[in-house]
N, C-alpha and C positions, 0 to 999 in steps of 0.2 A: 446278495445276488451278484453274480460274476458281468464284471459291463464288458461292453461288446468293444469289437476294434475303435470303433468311432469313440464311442467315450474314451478310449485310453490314448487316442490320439487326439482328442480335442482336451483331454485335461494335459499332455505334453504340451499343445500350441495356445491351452490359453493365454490370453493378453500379448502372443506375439502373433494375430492373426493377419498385424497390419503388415509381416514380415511376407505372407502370402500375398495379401494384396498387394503390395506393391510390385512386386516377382510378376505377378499376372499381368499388372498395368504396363510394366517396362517389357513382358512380353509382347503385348500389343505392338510399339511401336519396333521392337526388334526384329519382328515378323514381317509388318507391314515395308518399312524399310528395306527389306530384303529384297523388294519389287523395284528397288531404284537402277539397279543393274540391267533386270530387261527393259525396262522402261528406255533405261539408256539406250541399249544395243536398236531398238525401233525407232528411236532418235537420229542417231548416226545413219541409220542406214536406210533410213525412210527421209531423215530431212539435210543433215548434213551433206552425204554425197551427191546427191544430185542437186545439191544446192552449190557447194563449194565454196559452205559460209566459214571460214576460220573462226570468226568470232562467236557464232553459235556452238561450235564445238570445244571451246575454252568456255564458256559458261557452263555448257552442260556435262561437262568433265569435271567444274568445278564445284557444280550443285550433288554430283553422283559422289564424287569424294566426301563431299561431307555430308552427305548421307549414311555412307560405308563408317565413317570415324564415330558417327552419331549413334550407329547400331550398335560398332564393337564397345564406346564409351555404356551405353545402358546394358549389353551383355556382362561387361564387366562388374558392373554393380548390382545388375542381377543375382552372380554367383557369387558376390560377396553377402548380398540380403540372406540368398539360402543358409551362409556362411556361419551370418548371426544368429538365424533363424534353428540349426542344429546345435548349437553352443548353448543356445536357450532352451531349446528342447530338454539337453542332456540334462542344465543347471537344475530344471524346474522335474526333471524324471528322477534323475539317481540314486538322490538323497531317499527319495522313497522308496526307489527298490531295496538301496541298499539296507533301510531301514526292515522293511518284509521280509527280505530275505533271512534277517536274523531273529525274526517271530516268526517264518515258517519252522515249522516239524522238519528238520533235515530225512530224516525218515521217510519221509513222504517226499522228497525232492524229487523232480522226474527229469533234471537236471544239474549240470555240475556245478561247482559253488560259485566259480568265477563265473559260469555259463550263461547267466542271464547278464553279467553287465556285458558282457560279449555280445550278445542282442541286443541291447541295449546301444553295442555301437556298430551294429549293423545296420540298425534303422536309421539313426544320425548319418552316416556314410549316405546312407541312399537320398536323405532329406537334403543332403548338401553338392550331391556328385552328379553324373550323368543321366542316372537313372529321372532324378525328378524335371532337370532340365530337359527332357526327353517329352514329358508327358507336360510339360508347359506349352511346347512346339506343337508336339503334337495335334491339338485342336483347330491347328491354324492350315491345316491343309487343306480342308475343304477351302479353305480363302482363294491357296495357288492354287485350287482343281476349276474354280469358278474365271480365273484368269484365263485359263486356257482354253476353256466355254467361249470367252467374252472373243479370245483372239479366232477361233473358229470352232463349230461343232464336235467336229473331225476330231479335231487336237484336243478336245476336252473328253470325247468318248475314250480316246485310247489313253488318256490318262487317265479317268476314272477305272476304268480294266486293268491296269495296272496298277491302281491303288490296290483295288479289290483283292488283286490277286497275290498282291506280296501279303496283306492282310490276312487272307485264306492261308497262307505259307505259316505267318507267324501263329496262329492260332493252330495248327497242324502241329508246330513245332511244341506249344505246348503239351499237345496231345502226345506226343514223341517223350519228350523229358522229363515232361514232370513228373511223373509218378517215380521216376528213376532218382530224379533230386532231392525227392521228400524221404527216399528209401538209402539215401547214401547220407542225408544231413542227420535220420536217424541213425547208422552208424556210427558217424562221427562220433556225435555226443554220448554213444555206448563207448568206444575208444578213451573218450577223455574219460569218461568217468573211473572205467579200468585203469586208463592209467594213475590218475588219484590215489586210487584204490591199492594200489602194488606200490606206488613210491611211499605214501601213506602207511605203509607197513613193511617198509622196505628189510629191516632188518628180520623180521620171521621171514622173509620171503630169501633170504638167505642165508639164515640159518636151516631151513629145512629144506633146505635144494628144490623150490618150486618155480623158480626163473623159467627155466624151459619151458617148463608147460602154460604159465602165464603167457610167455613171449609167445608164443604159438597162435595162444587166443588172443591175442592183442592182435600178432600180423595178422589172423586171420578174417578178425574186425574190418585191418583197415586194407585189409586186399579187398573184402566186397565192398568197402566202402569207395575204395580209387576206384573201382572195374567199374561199379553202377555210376560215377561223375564221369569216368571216361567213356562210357557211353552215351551218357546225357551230350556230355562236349561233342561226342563225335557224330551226334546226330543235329543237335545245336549248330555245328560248322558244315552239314551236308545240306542243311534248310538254309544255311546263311549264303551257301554258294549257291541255290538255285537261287535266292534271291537277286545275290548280284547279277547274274545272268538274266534272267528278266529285269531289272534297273537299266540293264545294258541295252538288253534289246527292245527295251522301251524309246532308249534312247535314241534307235537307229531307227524304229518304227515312227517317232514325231519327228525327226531328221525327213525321213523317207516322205513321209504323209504330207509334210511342210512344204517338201520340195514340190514334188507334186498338184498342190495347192497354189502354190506362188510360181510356178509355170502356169497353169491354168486362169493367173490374175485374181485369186479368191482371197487369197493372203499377199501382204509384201513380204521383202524379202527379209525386212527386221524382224515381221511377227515371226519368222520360220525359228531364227534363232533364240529371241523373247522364247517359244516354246518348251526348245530346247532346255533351255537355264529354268524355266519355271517348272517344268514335269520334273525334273532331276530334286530343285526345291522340295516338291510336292511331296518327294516318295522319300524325304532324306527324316525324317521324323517316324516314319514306319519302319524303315531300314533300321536304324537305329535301338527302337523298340524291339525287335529281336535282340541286338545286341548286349542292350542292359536287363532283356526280360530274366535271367537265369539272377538277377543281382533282386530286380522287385520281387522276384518270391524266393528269393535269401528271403531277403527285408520283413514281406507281409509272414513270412513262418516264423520269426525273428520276433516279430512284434507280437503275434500269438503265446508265445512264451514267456514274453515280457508282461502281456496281460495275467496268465498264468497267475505268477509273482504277484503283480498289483492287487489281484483279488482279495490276499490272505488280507483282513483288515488289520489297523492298529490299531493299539489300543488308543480308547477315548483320555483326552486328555481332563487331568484332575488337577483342584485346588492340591495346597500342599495341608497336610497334616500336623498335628503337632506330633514331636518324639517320643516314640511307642516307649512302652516302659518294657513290654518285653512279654507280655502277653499271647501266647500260641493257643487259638482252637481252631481244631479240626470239626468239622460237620457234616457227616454225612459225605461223605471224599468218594466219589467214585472217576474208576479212570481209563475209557478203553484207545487202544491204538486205533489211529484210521486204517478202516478200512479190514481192523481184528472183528472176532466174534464174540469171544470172549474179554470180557473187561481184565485189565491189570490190577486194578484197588477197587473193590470192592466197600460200598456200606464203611469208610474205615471215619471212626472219630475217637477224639481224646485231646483233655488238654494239659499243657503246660505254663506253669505260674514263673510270673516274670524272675529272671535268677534263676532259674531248676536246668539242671539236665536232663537230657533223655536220650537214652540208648534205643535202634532201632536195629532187629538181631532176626536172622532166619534163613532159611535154605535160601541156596539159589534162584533164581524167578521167580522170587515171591512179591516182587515190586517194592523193595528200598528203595532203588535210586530213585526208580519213578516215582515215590511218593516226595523222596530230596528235592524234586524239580520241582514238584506241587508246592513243596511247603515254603521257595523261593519267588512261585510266581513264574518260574519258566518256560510251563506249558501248561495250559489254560484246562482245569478237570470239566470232565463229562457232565457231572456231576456233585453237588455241593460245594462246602466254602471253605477256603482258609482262611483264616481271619489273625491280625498282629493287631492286637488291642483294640479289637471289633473291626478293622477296617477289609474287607475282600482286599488280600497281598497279590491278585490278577489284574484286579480294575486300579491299583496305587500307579501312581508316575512311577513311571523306573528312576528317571534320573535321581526324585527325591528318596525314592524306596532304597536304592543302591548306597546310598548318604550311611545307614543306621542297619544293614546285612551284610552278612561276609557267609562268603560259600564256597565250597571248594569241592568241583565234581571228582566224580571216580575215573575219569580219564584227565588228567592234568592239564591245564590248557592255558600254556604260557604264550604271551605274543613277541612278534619282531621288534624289538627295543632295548633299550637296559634294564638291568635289574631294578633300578631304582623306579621306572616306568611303568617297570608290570608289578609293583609291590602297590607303587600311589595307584594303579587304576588309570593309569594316562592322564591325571589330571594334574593341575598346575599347583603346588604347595613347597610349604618349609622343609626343608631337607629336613630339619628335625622331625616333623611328623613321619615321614618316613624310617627311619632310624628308629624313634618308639613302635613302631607297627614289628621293626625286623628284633628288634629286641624283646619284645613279649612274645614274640613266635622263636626265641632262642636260635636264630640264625644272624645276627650281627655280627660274631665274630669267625662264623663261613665264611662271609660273605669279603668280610675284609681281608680274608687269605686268597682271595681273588687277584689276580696282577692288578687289574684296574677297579676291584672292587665293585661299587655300586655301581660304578657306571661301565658294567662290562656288558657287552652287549650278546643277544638271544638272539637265535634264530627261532622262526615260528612252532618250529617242533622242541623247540628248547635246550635244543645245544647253544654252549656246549656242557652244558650243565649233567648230572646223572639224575635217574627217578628221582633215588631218595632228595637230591637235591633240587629237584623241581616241584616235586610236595613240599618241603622245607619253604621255597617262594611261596608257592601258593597259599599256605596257612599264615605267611606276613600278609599278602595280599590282602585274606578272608578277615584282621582282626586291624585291616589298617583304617584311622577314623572313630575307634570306638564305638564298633558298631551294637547295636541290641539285643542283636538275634544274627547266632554263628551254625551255620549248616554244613557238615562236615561227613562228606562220603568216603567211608574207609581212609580216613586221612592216612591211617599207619602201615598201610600196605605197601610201601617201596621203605620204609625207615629202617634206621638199621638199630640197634642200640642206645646211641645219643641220639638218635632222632627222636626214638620213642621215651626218652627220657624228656624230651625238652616238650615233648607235644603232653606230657602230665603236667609240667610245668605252665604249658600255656593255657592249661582247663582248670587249673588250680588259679590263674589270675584271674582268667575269665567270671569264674565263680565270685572270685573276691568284688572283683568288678561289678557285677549283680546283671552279668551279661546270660541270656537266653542261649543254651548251646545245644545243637540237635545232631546227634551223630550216630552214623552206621557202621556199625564194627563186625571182624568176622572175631578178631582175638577177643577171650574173654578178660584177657588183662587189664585191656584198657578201661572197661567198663566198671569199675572197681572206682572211678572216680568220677561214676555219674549218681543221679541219684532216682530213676526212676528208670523202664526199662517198656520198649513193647515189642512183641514178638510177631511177628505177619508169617503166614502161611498158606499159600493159594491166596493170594493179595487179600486176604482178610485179618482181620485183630485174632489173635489166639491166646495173647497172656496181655496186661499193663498193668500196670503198677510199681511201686517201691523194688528198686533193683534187690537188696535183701530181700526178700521175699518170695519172689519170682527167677531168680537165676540158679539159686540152689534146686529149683524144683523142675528147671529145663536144663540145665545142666551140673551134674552131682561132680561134686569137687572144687566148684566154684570158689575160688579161695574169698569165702566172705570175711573171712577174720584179717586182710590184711587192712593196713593203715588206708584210709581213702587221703584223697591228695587232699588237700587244703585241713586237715582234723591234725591236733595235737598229741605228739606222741605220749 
């Protein structure tokens, strides 16, 4: 069940709710204190001037000052509690976003990848800036509206009507922008996504001359995205300037009213100005609250999306296992896309004995890869089980899982580091270990035709490396560790000749090794050095069994008679 905003805010602020309490508590006195100034000015000019006490107005100038120093000292600490209070937030949220975000279905994403931690520090922003400061104050106005009752009616009526009424304003203005804000914030994040999208593919995007027409749609994104904010802004700054305009004339109204009053002897002449400074107080928390309202619903649609994310759960955590021997069944495998009709993998089982290869061979969308991602654990099936020596490979720890599997998808996907970084897995070991991973995947001495060799460094898309030689990493990657069970989509689809020589090489170790290898191939070449074969066809099983047996009979010519890797000439 998907928890509500409050839950996703009370699991960010548990255990820092004393960061709230106390922010409220030192509101208190920051508010209350704020009354030392009118108090003063009733002082002076109710007791000092017509007294023509020097010494009462050196006390009471020296009691108002540090009053003033006692407010700014607790505001200051106030906005460093929020301080701590956001820092903790972030510490105690991110790890789990960014954890979901990498077990959500990219597919299903209704956001960009960096987008949620982007949210994630839009809420922090508001938890720590103006906006919350705002809505702290805020409560404390009826406090000065009741001052202004106390000093006389009058002066409390027309301050009350002038809460009311910048109030009416502010909630008017919502009425005015919001709808325009939630209509330009979803632009946006159609913008970023395009933009993703186009730099993420940049080089078809100029090889086949579709710049223009992309850019087109891009400006065209983010022209209605600026025009509906600068509408929003410019109706946002037409509600903020009637506002000032009533603050103003509010001002000249308890001015007016005061004077009035204190000729008539109803008021003195300090309450008139006390008035003055407290109505101004009063409305300065409302005032205000227009100004950061366009930042709290950033925030609360911010934090909407960030619940989004939090929802997808994670997996339960598990004892460790002992080391699979290498054991693959399928059961009963079914698999449909959210939100498809029709399922991808159907009804699909079969197994493989620890040591065996298996070739996975067939048209186009017939669901390889997807079954590749089942049989690693990478997206959770509809339907039935995959099991590595009886254990469901969805419910294993990853961290342990990831220990004794190597994989390597059909889109390549090297990360920002060195060579030597994205071969170990980013984890911390023997340089030697590394070196035997790049050597049974026959690229060790690539790799050292490098200027700086191992430790040359990648960018996220994998320059500066070529395909072939980014398949090359990644098949060190998939067998670095000695893992039990190797999952290999189309590995030979960027190689060139010595690649696909050294990748029979590495299924010829693997084999000797008594390693489980599960590959999807489109060449029938490769397949010559497996030893069993299954065919999918409309995501269902159509052929399995012994590759001899099954490949001459789906595809005639199959060179069965050549040498299989690992067998004696």
């Amino acid at each position: 069940m998907t928890p509500t905003l409050s839950a996703v805010i009370g699991a960010g602020l548990s255990g820092y709710k004393r960061f709230l309490v106390w922010a409220a508590v030192f509101s208190v006195f920051v508010n209350t204190l704020t009354l030392g100034i009118p108090l003063y000015t009733i002082q002076v000019f109710d007791r000092v001037l017509p007294s023509g006490s020097g010494a009462t107005l050196v006390v009471l100038t020296i009691a108002v000052l540090g009053g003033i120093a006692a407010a700014n000292a607790l505001e200051e600490v106030r906005a460093r509690l929020l301080i701590s209070l956001g820092i903790q937030f972030d510490a105690q949220l991110s790890k789990q976003l960014f954890e979901r975000l990498v077990e959500r279905d990219g597919d299903a994403a209704s956001v960009t990848k960096g987008g949620a931690v982007r949210d994630l520090d839009t809420v922090r922003h508001a938890l720590t800036g103006s906006a919350i400061l705002t809505l702290f104050d805020l409560p404390w106005t009826p406090l000065f509206l009741l001052a202004c009752f106390y000093l006389h009616p009058v002066l409390g009526i027309i301050s009350l009507g002038g809460a009311l009424l910048v109030i009416g304003l502010a909630v008017l203005n919502q009425v005015l922008v919001g709808q325009r804000l939630a209509t330009s914030a979803k632009l946006t994040e159609e913008s970023y996504r395009l933009t993703e999208g186009v730099i993420g593919n940049a080089e078809t995007v100029r090889a086949m001359g579709m710049l223009p027409e992309l850019s087109k749609r891009w400006s065209d994104i983010r022209v209605q995205a600026i025009g509906m904010q600068a509408d929003a802004s410019a109706g946002n700054s037409s509600v903020s300037s009637v506002i000032k305009f009533v603050r103003y004339t509010l001002q000249v109204l308890i001015m007016g009213a005061g004077a009035w009053l204190a000729v008539g002897r109803e008021i003195s002449p300090g309450s008139l100005f006390a008035a003055s400074l407290i109505c101004t107080r009063a409305l300065m928390p409302v005032d205000q609250l227009v100004g950061v309202w366009r930042q709290i619903l950033s925030a609360l649609a911010a934090l909407g999306r960030v619940e989004e994310v939090l929802a997808v759960p994670l997996r339960p955590k598990t004892m460790e296992l002992p080391i699979p021997a290498g054991r693959l069944s399928v059961e009963a495998l079914s698999y449909t896309v959210p939100g498809a009709r029709a399922p991808t993998l159907n009804d699909i089982s079969f197994l493989v004995n620890p040591g065996e290869s298996l070739g996975i061979v067939g048209p186009s969308a017939a669901g390889k890869s997807t079954l590749a991602r089942l049989l690693v654990g990478a997206i959770k099936p509809t339907a039935g089980n995959v099991r590595l020596d009886g254990a469901d490979v969805w419910s294993w720890g990853r961290a342990q899982f990831g220990t004794f599997t190597g994989y390597v998808s059909q889109n390549i996907e090297l990360f920002e580091g060195s060579i030597a970084e994205n071969i170990a897995r980013f984890r911390t070991v023997d340089a030697a270990e590394i070196v035997a991973a790049a050597r049974l995947a026959g690229v060790h001495e690539m790799i050292l035709g490098f200027p700086k060799g191992y430790d040359t460094r990648l960018l996220a898309s994998g320059a500066p490396l070529s395909g072939g030689q980014r398949q090359r990493i990644a098949l060190a990657r998939s067998v670095f560790g000695n893992p039990k069970l190797v999952v290999l989509d189309e590995p030979n689809s960027n190689l060139d000749s010595d690649g696909e020589t050294a990748l029979h090489g590495l299924l010829a170790a693997l084999k000797a090794r008594g390693t489980t290898v599960i590959m999807i191939a489109h060449r029938p070449s490769i397949l010559v050095s497996l030893d069993k074969v299954l065919v999918l066809t409309n995501g269902a099983v159509a052929e399995f069994g012994p590759i001899a047996r099954v490949m001459p009979r789906i595809a005639p010519g199959f060179a069965t008679g050549q040498k299989r890797i690992g067998e004696s000439a």
